[in-house]
N, C-alpha and C positions, 0 to 999 in steps of 0.2 A: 059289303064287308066280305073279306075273304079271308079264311084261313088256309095259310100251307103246311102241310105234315104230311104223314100218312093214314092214310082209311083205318089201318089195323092197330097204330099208335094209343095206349089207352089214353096220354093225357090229349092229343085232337079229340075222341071220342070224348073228351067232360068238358072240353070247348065247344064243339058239334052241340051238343046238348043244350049246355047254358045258355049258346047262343043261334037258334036255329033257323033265324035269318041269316044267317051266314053260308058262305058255300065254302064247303071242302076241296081243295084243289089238292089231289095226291100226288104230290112231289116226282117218286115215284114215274107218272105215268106224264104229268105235262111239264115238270121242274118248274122254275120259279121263273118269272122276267127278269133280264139281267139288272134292268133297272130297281127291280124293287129288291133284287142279292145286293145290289153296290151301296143302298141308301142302311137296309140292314146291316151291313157289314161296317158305311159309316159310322152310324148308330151303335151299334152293341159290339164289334169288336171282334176280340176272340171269341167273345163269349158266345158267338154265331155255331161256331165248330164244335160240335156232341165229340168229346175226347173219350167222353165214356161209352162211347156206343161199340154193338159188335163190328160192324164196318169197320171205325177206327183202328180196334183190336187184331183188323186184318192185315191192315196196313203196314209195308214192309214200313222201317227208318227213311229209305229214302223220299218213296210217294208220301209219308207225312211231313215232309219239310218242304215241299207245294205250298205255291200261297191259297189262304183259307178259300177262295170264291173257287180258283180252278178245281178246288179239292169238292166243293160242294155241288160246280160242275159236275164233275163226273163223278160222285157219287152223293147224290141226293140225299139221301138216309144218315149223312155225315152234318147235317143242318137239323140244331139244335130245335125240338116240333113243341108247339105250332107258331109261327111265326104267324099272327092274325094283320091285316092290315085293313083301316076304318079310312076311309079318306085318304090325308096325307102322313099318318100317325102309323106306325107299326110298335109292334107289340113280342116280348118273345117270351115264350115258355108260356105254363098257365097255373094260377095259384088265386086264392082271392083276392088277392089284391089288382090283379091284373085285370081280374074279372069284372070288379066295381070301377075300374077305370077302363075298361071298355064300353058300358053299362052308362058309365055317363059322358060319353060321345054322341049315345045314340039318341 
């Protein structure tokens, strides 16, 4: 099981915890596999791309009308955290509902 975020994100850190057979992979520092950005991206959409983040907020008009994966490319921090993945299942954000169904994968 691995979770992507960042180290300093609080909600990775109540993932981190809940689940601490899990490894932290900080986005950050090794980015995601593209394969595992393209199946997320399948999967959730927009809903990939943290609109509300500071990153975002920095972003001129133009660099945020990039499509969402290049944009996550090159800037990490812009991928909504934690995107947990069990297998072949990915998972985004964290809440308890998310949690008991990660909970009962394992």
């Amino acid at each position: 099981m691995l979770i992507y975020g960042l180290k300093n994100c609080d909600s990775c850190r109540k993932a981190k915890k809940a689940l601490p057979e899990a490894e932290l992979v900080d986005v950050r520092e090794a980015g995601v596999p593209g394969a595992v950005l393209a199946q997320a991206h399948e999967q959730f959409g927009a809903a990939l791309l943290n609109t509300r983040s500071t990153t975002w907020r920095g972003l001129d008009e133009e660099a945020r009308k990039q499509a969402p994966l290049a944009l996550i490319e090159a800037h990490p921090a812009l991928m909504k955290r934690p995107l947990i993945s069990v297998g072949d299942k990915l998972f985004l954000g964290w809440n308890k509902e998310i949690e008991v169904d990660v909970h009962a994968m394992l």
